[in-house]
C-alpha positions in Angstrom: -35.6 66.2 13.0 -36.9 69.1 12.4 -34.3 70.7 10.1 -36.4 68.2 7.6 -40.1 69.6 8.3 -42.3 72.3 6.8 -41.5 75.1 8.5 -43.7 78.3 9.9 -44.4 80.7 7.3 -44.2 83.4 9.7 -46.3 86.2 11.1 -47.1 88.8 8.5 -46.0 89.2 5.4 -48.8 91.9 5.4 -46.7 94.2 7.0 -44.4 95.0 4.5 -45.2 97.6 2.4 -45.9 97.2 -1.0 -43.3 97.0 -3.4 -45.5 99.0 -5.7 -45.2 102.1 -4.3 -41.9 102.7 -5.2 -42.6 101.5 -8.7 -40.5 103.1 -11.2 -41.7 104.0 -14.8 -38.3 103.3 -15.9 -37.7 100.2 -14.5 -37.7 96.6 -15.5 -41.2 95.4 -14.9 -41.6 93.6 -11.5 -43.4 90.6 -10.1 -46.2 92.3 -7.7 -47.2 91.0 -4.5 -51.0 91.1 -6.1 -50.5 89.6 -9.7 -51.5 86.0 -8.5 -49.1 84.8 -11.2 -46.9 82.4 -10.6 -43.5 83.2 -9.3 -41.1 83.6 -12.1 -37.7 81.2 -11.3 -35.9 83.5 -12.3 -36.4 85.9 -9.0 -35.3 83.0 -7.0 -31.9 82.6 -8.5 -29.9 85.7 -7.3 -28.5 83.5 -4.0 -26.4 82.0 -7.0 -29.0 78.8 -7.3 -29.8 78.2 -11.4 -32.9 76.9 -12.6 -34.6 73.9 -11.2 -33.8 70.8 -12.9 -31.6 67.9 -11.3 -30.0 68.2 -8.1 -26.1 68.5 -10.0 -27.6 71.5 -11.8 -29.2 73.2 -8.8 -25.8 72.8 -6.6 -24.3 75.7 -7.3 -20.6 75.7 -9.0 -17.9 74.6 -6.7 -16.4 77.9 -7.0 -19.1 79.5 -5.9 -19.9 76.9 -3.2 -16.2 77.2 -1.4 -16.6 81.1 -1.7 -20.7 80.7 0.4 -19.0 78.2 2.5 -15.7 80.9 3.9 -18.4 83.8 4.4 -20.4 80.7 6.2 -17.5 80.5 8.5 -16.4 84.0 8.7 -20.0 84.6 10.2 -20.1 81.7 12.4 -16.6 82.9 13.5 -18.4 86.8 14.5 -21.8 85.2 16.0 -19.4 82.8 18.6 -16.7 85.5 19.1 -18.0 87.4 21.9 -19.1 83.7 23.6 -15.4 82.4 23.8 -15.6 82.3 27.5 -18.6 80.2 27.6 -17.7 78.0 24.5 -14.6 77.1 26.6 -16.5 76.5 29.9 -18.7 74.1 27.3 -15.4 72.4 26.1 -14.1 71.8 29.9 -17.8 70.5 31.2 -17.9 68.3 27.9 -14.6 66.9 28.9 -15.0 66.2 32.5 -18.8 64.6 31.4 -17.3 62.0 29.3 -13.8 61.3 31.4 -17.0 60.5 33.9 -19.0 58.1 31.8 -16.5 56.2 30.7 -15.1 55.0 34.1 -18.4 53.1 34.3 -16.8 49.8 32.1 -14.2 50.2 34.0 -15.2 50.0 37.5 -17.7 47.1 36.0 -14.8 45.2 35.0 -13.1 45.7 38.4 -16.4 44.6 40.4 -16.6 41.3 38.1 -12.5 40.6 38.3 -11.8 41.6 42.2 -14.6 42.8 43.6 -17.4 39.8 42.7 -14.0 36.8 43.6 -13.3 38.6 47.0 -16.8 39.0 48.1 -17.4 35.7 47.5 -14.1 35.1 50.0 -16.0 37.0 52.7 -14.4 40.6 51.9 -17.3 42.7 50.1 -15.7 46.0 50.2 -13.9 46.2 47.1 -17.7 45.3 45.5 -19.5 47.5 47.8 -16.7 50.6 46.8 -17.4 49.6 43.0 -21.4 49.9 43.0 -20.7 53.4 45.1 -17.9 54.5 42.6 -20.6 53.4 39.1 -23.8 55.2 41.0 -21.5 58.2 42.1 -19.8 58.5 38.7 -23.7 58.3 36.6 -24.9 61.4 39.2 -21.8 63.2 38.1 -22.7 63.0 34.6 -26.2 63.6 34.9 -25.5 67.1 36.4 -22.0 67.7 34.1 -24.8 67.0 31.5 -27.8 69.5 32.9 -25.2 72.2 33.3 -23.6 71.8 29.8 -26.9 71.7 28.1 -28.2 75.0 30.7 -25.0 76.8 29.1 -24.8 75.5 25.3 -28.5 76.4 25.7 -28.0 79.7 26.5 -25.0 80.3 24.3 -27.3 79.2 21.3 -30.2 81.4 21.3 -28.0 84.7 22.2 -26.3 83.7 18.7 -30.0 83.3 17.2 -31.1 86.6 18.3 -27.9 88.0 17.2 -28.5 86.6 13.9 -31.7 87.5 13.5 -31.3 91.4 14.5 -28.3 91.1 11.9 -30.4 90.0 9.2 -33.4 92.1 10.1 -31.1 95.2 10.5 -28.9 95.0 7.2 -32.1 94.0 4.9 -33.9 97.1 6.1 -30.7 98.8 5.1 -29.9 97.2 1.9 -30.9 99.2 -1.8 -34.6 99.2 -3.2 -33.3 97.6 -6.0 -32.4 94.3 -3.9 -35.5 94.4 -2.2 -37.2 94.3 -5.6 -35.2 91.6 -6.7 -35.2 89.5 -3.7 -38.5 88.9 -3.0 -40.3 89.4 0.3 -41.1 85.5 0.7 -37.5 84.7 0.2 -36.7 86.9 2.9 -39.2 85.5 5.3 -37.4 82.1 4.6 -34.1 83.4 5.6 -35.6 84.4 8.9 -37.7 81.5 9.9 -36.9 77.9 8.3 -33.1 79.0 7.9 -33.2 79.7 11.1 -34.5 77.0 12.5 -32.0 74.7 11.0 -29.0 76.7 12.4 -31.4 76.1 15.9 -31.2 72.8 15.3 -27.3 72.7 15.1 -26.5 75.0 18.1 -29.2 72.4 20.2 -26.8 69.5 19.3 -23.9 71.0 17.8 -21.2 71.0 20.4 -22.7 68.0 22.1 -23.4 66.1 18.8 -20.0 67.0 17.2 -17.6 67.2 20.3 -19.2 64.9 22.7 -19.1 62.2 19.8 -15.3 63.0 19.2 -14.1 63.0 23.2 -16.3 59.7 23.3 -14.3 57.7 20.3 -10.8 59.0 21.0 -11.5 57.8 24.9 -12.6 54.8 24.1 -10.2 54.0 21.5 -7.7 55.0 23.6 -9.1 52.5 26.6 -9.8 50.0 23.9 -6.2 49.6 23.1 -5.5 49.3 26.7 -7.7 47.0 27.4 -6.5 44.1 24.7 -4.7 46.1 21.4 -5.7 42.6 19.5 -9.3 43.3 19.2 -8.5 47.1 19.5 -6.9 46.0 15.7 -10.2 44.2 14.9 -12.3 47.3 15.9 -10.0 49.8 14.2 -10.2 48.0 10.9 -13.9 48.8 10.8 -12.7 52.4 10.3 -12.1 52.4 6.5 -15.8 51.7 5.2 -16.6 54.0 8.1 -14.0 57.0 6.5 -15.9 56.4 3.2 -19.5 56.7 4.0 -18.6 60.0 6.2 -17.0 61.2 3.1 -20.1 60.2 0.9 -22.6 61.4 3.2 -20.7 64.8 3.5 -20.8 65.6 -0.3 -24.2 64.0 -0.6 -26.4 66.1 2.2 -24.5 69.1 1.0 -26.2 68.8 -2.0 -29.2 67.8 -0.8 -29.6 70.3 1.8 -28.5 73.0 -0.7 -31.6 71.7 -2.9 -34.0 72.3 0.5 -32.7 75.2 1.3 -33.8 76.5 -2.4 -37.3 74.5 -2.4 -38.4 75.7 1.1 -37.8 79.7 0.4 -39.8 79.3 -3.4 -42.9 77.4 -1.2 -42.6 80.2 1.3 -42.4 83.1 -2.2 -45.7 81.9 -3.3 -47.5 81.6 -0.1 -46.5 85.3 0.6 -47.5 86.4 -2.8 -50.5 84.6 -3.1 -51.8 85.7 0.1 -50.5 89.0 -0.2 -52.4 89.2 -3.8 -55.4 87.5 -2.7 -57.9 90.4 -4.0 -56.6 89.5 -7.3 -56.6 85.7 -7.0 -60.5 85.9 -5.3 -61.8 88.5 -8.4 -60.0 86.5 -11.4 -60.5 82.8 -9.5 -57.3 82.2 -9.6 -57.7 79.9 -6.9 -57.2 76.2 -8.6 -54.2 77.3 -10.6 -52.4 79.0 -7.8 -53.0 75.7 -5.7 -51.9 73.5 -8.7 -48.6 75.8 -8.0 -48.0 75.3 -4.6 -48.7 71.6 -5.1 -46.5 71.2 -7.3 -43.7 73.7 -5.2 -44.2 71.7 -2.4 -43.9 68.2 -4.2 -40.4 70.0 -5.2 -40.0 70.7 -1.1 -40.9 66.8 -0.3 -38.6 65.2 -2.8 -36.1 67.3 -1.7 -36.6 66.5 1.6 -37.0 62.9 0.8 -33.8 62.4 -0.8 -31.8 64.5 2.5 -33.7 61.5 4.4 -32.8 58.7 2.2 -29.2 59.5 2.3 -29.2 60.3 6.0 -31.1 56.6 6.2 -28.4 54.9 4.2 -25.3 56.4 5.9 -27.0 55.4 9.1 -27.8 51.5 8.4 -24.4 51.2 6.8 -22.3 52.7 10.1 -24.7 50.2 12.4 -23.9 47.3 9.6 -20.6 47.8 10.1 -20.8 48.3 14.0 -22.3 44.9 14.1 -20.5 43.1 12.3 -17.2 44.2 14.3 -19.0 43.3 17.7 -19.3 39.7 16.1 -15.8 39.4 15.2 -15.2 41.3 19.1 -16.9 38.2 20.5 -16.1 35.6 18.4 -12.1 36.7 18.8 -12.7 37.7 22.4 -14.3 34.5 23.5 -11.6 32.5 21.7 -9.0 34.6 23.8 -10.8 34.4 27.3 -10.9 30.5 26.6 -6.9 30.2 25.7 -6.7 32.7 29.0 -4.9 35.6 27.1 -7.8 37.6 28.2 -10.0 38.1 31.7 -13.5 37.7 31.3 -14.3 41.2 33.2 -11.6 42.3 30.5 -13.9 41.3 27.5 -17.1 42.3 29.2 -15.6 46.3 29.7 -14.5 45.6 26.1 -17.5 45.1 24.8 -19.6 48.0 26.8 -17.1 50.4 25.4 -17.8 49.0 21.8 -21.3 49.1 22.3 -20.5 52.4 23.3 -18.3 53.0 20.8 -21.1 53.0 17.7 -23.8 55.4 19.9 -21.3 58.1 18.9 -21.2 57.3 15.8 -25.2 57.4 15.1 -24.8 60.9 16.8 -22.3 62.0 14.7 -24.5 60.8 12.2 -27.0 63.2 13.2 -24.5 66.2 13.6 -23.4 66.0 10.0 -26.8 65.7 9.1 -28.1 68.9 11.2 -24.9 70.6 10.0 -25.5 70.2 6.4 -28.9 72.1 6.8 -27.6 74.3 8.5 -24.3 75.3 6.3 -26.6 75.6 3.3 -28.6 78.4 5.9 -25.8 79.8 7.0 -24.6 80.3 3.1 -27.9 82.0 2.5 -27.9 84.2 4.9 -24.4 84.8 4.8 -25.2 86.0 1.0 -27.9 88.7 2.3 -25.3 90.0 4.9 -22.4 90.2 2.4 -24.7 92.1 0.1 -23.3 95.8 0.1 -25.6 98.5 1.3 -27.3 100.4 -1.5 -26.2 103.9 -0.2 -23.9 103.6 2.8 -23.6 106.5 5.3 -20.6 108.4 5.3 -18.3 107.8 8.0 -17.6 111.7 9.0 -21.3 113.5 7.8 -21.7 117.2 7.3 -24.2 118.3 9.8 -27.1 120.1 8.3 -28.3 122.2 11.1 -31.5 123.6 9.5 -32.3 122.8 6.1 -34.0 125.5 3.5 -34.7 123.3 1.2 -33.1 124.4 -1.9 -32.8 121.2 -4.2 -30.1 120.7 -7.2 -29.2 118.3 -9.4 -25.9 118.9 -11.1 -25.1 116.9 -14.3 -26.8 113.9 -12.6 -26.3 110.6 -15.0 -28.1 107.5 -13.8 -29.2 103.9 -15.0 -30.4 100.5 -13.2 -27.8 98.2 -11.7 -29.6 95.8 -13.5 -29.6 97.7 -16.9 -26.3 99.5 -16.3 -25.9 100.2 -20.2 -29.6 101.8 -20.0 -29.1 105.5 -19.1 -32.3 106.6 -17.4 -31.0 110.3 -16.8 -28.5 111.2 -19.2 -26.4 114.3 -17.5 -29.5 116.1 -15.9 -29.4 119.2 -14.4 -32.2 121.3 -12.5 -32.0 124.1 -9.6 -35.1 124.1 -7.7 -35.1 127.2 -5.0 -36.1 127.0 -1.4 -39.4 127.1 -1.1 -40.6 126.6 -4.7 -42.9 123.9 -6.2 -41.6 122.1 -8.8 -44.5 119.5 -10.7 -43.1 116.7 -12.8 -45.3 115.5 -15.5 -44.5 113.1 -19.1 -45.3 110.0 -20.2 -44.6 106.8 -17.9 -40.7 105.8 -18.5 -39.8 109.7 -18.5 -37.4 110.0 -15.0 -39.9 111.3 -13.1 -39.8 108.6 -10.3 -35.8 108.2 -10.9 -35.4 111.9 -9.8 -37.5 111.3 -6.7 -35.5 108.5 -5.9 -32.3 109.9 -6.4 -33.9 113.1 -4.3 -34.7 110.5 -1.7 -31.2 108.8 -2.0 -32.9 105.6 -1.8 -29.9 105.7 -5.0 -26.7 107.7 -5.3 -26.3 108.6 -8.9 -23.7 107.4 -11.3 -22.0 110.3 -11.9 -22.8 114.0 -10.6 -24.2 114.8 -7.4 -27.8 115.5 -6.0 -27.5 118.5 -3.2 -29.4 119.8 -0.5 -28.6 123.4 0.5 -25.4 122.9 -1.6 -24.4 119.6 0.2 -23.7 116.7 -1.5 -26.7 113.9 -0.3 -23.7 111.6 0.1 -22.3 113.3 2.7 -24.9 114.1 4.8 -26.0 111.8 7.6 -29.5 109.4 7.1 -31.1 111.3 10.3 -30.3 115.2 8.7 -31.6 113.7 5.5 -34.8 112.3 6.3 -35.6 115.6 9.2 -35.2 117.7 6.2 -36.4 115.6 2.9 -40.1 113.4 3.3 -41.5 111.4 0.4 -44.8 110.6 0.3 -45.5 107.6 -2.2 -48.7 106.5 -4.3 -50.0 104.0 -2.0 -49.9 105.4 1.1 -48.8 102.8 3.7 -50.1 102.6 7.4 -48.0 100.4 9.8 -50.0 98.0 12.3 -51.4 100.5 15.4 -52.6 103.4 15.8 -53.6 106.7 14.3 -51.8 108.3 16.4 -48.6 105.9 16.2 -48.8 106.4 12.4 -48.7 110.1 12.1 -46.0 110.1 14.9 -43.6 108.5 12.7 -42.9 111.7 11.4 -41.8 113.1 15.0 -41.7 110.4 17.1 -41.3 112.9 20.0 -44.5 114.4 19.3 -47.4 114.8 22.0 -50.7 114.0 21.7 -52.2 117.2 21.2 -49.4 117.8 17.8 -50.4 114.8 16.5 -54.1 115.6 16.2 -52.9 118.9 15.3 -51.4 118.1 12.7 -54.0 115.7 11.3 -56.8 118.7 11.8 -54.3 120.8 9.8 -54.9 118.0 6.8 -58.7 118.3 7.1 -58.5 114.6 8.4 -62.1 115.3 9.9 -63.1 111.6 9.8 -60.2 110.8 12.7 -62.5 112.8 15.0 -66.0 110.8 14.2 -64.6 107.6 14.9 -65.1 106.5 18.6 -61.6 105.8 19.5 -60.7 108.9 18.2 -56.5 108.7 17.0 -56.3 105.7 19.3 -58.7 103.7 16.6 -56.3 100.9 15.0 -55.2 101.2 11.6 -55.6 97.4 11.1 -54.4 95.4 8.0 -52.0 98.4 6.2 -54.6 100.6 6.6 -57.8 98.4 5.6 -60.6 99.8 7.4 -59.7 103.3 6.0 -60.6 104.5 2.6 -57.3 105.3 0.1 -58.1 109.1 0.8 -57.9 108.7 4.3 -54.6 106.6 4.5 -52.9 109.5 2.0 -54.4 112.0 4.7 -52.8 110.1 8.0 -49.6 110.1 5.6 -49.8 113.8 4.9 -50.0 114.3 8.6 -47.4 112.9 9.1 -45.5 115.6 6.9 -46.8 118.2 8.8 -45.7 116.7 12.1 -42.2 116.1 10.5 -42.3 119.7 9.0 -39.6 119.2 6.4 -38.3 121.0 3.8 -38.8 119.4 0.9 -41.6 117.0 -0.1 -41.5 114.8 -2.7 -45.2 113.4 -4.0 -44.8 110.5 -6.0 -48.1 110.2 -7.9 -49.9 110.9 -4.5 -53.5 111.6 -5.9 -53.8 109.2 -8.6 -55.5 106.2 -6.5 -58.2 108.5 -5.6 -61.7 109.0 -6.5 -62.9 112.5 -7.0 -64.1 113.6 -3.5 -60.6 112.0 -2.1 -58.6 113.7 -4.7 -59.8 117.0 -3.4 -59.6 116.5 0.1 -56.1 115.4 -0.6 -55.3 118.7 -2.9 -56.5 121.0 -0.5 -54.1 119.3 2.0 -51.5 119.8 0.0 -51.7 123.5 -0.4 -51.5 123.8 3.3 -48.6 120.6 4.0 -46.6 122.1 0.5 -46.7 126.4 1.6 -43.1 127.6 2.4 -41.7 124.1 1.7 -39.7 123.1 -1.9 -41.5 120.4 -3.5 -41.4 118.0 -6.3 -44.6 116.8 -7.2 -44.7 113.7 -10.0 -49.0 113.8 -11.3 -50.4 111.7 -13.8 -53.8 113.6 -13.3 -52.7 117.3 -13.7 -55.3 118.5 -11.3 -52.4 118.4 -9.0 -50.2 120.5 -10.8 -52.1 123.6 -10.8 -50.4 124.2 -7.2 -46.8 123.9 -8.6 -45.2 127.5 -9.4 -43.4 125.3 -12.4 -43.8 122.4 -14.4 -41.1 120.2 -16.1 -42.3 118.3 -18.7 -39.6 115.2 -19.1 -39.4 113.0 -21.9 -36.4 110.1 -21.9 -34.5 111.6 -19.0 -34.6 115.4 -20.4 -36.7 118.2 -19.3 -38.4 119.2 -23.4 -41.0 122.2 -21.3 -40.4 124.6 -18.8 -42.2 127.4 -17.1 -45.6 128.1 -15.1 -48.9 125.7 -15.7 -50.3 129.3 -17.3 -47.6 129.8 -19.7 -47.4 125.9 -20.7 -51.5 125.8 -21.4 -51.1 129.0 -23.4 -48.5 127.4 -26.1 -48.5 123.9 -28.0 -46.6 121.4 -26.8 -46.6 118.0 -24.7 -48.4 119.7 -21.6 -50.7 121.7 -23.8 -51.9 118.1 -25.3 -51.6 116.3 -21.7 -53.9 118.7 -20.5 -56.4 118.5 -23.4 -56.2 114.7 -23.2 -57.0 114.6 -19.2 -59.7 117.5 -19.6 -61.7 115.0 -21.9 -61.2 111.9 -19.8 -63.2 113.7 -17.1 -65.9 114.1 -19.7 
């Protein structure tokens, strides 16, 4: 089954950006995609699973449990809503399917009680009508059973691909700080072996759960019509049966809870190993990483193993039990044939039923089995869905025709949600006029990043408000706010494609001749020496450009969105030398008439800002022009003096 196998890891976890370049000074120290460390437990326990240990302690509470298992339902209940229509044509097909396949026993039994005796007199129609009637009624089946599985089919991947453009769709929307918590491998598990278990169900769901129940209740019914004295014998066999369901039930529940956890931490440090490989390749990190994943994946195997085991033991108790009741069937049925109580056509449809009886029973088997998997899926991604958007658009947005770009932050107080008692801005207020650059400088931990962010509204704050043009940022619409506000990160990040399919994400309407426009306006001469000119492919997040070049392609893109305001979060301070001052004197053209906050380590950058804050524990402690700081003591004064001799 392969709700039970190692599943794909997926196409590229290289095209996510890194989480680094959103890094906050001032917040709790992540796990980064290139520290070739191992992945910290901890990360993986936010879907409400504790620590690895035993299997009781890894099942989450049974509070918890009945809480993921109603938002299980509530989404299977959405994803099947607009198929009712189908889901009843299933039902009726179902139904008519086995109402046909179980008139086979039947007209067998008539061919050996009248048909066989009066052929034998000389009159072979009855048996010649009772070999048409079983062939006709096994075609029926056959194409009740092509068109059911044509529709279930269909039904089942619709519901996938709804699924999946759910998940992909409310992740992308969901707050930074999740998507630092929740790491991208985790993700990437939701979306591939979670997935493929719920596949697994929808292939035999209907058919494995409904088919099996239309199948039993027939043939119990036909069993008690046929002779309710062995009907008796056969029912009796349901009490162990009623236990082992009920064991099985709580016991792959657990067990596929434990798989579920297993397979997304094997997935977490593929991704980060591969995704860190520089590091693991220069500090030979090789042998211990693989001791990791072996012993992740001996995790995955015993988990896996034990799903198996008690799928193998429910399994060869039900066909014990099966067994032993066709033995009493026969011994009981024989007896009453032989007193005369009983035809012998009689006993023979008995027993084809009860041999029918159990198949059901092994596919019911596998239902519950498929189901477990994929309930402990569904409650995953159930718990990504339910997770609230970080900043959710307002439902009636102030429209924001043409931004000027003046920027204010009025008695803005902000911490972490995961260090809610840590105030990172303390009641901070700043104006910054249309058109004015504002540079951002202090020690790492300051608020520099935080006020980007909260510029950005990639956060709301906790109290105050952040406005654009004297608009609240809450109530603004995500398109005005990103035409008019663009933030350009540390690590610039190209997406697979194009040069030209980069830069365009700024103004995806954009012609050809704007995009090289704008990427001559950034001095990004190197575009025009390669052969394919802004056709050449970007390749890996940028890899066959240097650090410079990527920040260029992303400064074009500013100029092709013409914002503004620009943020630059530490936009320089990858560079070497000869980068860094390509990059600067793009910035003086990309920044002129725009506001802009710029946050600079290296304070080479900051002699374009017309003012420079200098921020210490969410407070601004300087203020006024790069002249007037250098020409009195204080933090910048020695900030300065301290970078001047580093370029010594």
């Amino acid at each position: 089954m392969r709700s039970l196998e190692d599943p794909g890891i997926g196409e590229d976890p290289e095209t996510e950006p890194a989480e680094s370049t959103l890094g906050s000074e001032t917040e709790p120290a992540e796990s980064t995609l290139g520290s070739a460390t191992e992945p910290a437990e901890s990360t993986l326990g936010s879907e409400t699973e504790p620590a690895e240990s035993t299997l009781g302690s890894e099942d989450v509470s049974r509070a918890a449990g009945l809480r993921l298992a109603r938002s299980a339902r509530r989404l299977v209940g959405s994803l099947l809503g607009p198929h009712r229509g189908g889901v009843a044509l299933c039902l009726l097909i179902l139904v008519l399917e086995n109402a046909v396949r179980l008139t086979g026993p039947l007209v067998v039994a008539y061919a050996i009680d009248t048909g066989v005796p009066a052929a034998l007199d000389g009159r072979p129609a009855a048996l010649s009508w009772a070999v048409v009637g079983y062939a006709a009624s096994g075609l029926a089946a056959a194409g009740l059973r092509a068109a059911f599985l044509l529709l279930s089919g269909r039904i089942g991947q619709d519901v996938l691909l709804e699924l999946r453009r759910r998940v992909f769709t409310h992740a992308q929307r969901l707050a930074l700080e999740w998507h630092e918590t929740y790491t991208s491998g985790r993700l990437i598990s939701r979306l591939t072996s979670d997935l493929e278990s719920i596949d697994d169900l929808l292939d035999q769901g209907l058919d494995g759960l409904l088919g099996a129940v239309l199948t039993l209740g027939g043939i119990t019914v036909l069993l008690m019509l046929i002779d309710p004295v062995l009907a008796g014998v056969v029912l009796a066999g349901f009490v162990p049966l009623a236990a082992l369901t009920i064991w099985f039930q709580r016991r792959s529940r657990a067990s596929y809870r434990l798989t579920r956890t297993r397979v997304a931490r094997v997935i977490v440090q593929f991704v980060e190993s591969m995704n860190g490989i520089r590091a693991v390749q220069a500090y030979r990190r090789e042998a211990r990483n693989e001791s990791i994943m072996a012993q992740l994946n001996t995790r995955y195997r015993d988990a896996n193993a034990d799903a198996l085991l008690t799928l193998s033991w429910f399994v060869a108790c039900v066909r014990a039990v099966g067994n032993v009741t066709l033995a009493l069937v026969l011994l009981f049925g024989a007896l009453r044939v032989s007193s005369g109580a009983l035809e012998l056509g009689a006993l023979t449809a008995f027993l084809l039923y009860l041999r029918r009886f159990y198949d059901p029973l092994d596919q019911l088997a596998q239902f519950l089995n498929a189901y477990q998997s994929a309930a402990a899926a569904l409650e995953k991604l159930s718990s990504v869905l339910d997770t609230p958007v970080g900043v959710p658009e307002v439902a009636a947005p102030t429209p924001l025709t043409a931004a000027r770009g003046a920027l204010e932050f009025d008695r803005v107080s902000f911490a972490y949600p995961r260090a809610p008692e840590r105030l990172v801005l303390p009641e901070f207020s700043l104006r910054v006029p249309a058109g004015q650059t504002i540079a951002l400088v202090g020690a790492t931990g300051a608020g520099k990043t935080t006020l980007a962010k909260l510029a950005a509204r990639f956060h709301d704050p906790v109290s105050g408000s952040v406005l654009l043009d004297g608009v609240d940022l809450r109530v603004l619409s995500d398109a005005d706010l990103r035409r008019a506000l663009v933030m350009v990160t540390q690590e610039p990040f190209l997406f697979s494609g194009s040069i030209a399919e980069n830069v365009a994400l700024g103004r995806p309407s954009a012609t050809r001749a704007e995009v090289e426009a704008a990427l001559a306006t950034v001095g990004a001469g190197f575009v025009r020496d390669l052969p394919e000119g802004v056709d050449a492919d970007v390749r890996k997040r940028g890899g066959r450009f240097s650090a410079g070049q990527r920040q260029l392609v992303t400064l074009a893109r500013v100029v092709l969105a013409d914002p503004a305001v620009v943020l630059l979060d530490e936009a320089t301070s990858s560079l070497d030398i000869p980068s860094e001052r390509a990059v600067q004197a793009a910035l003086e053209t990309v920044l002129a008439d725009r506001t802009a906050l710029i946050i600079a380590h290296r304070l080479s950058t900051v002699a374009i800002a017309d003012r420079v804050l200098v921020m210490a524990d969410g407070r601004v402690i300087q203020d006024g022009t790069p002249e007037q700081l250098l020409a009195t003591e204080g933090d910048f004064a020695d900030l300065h003096a301290a970078w001047a001799a580093s370029l010594r």
